[in-house]
C-alpha positions in Angstrom: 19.5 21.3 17.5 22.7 19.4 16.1 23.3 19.2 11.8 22.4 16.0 10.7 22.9 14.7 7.2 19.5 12.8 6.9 17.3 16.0 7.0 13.3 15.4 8.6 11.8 12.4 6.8 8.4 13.0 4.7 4.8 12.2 5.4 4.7 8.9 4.9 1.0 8.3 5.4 -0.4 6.7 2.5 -4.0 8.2 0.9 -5.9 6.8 -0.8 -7.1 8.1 -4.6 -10.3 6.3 -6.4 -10.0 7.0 -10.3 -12.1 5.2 -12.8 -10.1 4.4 -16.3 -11.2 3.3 -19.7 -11.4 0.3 -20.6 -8.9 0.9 -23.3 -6.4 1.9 -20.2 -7.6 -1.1 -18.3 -6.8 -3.4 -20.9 -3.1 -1.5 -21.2 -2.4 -1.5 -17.3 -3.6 -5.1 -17.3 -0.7 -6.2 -20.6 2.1 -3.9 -18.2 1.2 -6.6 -15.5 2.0 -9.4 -18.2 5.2 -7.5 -19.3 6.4 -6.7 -15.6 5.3 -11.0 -14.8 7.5 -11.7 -17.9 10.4 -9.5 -17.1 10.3 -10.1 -13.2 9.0 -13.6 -12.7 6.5 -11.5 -10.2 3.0 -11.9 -10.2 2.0 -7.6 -9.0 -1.9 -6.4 -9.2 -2.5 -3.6 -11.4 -4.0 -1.4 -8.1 -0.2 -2.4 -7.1 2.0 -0.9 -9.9 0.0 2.1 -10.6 1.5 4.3 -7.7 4.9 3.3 -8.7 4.2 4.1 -12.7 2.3 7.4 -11.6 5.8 8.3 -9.3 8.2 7.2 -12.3 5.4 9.1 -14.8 6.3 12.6 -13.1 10.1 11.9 -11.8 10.5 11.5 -15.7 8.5 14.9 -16.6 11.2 17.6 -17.7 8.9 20.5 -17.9 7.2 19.3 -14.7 10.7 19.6 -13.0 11.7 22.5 -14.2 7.9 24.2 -13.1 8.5 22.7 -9.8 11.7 23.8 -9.2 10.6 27.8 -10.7 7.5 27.6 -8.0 10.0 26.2 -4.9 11.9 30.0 -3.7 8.5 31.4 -3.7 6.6 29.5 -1.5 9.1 30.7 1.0 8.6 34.8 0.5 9.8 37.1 -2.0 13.6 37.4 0.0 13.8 33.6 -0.4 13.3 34.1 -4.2 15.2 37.2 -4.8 18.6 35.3 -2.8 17.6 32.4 -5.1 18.4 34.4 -8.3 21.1 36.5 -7.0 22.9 33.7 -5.0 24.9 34.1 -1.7 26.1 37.6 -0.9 29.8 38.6 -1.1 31.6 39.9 1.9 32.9 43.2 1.0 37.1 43.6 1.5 38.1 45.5 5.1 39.3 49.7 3.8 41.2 49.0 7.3 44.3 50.1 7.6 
């Protein structure tokens, strides 16, 4: 198989997730939709925004990162993690004469 840059694209199919929200949160996701209107000159649905504020919620999570990244050389066995912490290994220098 030849090396490629873009590596294998992601699932892309979208699910769908029901929640049900306060009416105090309903009443804030409904002023972001005035704000974003305001600042864009867009009119978006709330049912719209919401995946994009939930993606920018945990790209912006520091200590969800840094879990993430922690949990990643596991899930591939324990020689996955154990390289991960000790790095590459180092070719030894030829004793031949």
């Amino acid at each position: 198989m030849p090396e490629i840059k873009l590596g294998k694209l992601p699932d892309r199919k979208p699910v769908k997730i029901a929640i049900t929200v306060s009416a105090a949160l309903d009443k804030k996701l409904h002023s972001y939709v005035e704000a974003y209107r305001a600042a864009y000159s867009e009119d978006e649905k709330v049912g719209d925004q919401i995946p994009f504020m939930l993606e920018q919620f945990l790209d912006g999570d520091r200590g969800f990162a840094k879990a993430r990244k922690e949990a990643e050389p596991a899930k591939d066995g324990p020689a996955a993690a154990a390289s991960a912490r000790t790095g590459p290994k180092r070719r030894e220098p030829s004793t031949a004469s």
